[in-house]
N, C-alpha and C positions, 0 to 999 in steps of 0.2 A: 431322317426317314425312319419311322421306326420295325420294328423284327415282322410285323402283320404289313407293312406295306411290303415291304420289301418280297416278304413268299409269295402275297398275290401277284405281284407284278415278274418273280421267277415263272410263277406259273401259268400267266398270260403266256410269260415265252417259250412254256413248252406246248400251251394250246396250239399254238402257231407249227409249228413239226410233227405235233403226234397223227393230223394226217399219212404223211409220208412213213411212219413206222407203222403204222395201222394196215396200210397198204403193205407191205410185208409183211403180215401179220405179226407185227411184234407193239409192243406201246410203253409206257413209262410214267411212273408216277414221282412226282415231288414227295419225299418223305420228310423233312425239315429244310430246315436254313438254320446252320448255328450260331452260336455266338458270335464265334469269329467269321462269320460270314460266307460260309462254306455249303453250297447245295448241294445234298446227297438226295440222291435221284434212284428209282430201281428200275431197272429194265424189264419186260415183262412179252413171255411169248416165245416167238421167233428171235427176238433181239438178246435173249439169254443163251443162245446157243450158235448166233452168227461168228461167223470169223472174223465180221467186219465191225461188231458191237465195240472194239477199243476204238478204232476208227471213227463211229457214230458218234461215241462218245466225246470223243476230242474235237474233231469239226463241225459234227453236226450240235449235239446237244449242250457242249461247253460254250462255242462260239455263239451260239442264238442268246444262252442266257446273259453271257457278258456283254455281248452286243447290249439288249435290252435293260440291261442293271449291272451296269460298270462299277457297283458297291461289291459285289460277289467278285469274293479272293480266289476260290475254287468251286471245283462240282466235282463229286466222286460218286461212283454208281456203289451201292451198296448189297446184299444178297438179299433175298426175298427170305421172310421170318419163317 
């Protein structure tokens, strides 16, 4: 599968959750998929400042994208530019 299939299909699976962070006013963008296959994500909103954003990130937005593309080694949330 190659690096453009692979982000669309990361980013189908955050289309799929960013309802729920939307709804708390927070959302989150796919910023790459690297080389080594690693999705850095930014949180954006309310989810930059929750206590439970490590949380979100580990169950809710790691688990959907590995669910969905069991190719992806990790997801790390990165700071906003």
């Amino acid at each position: 599968m190659s690096n453009n299939e692979i982000y669309k299909k990361v980013n189908d699976s955050l289309n799929l959750i960013r309802p729920y962070l939307e709804a708390d006013g927070g959302g989150i963008t796919l910023v790459e998929v690297t080389e080594d296959l690693t999705a850095r994500v930014e949180l954006h909103g309310a989810c930059t400042t929750c206590s439970m954003s490590h949380m979100t990130m580990k169950a809710g937005v790691e688990g959907a994208i590995k669910a969905a593309v069991p190719e992806i080694k990790a997801v790390e949330a990165v700071n906003p530019a």
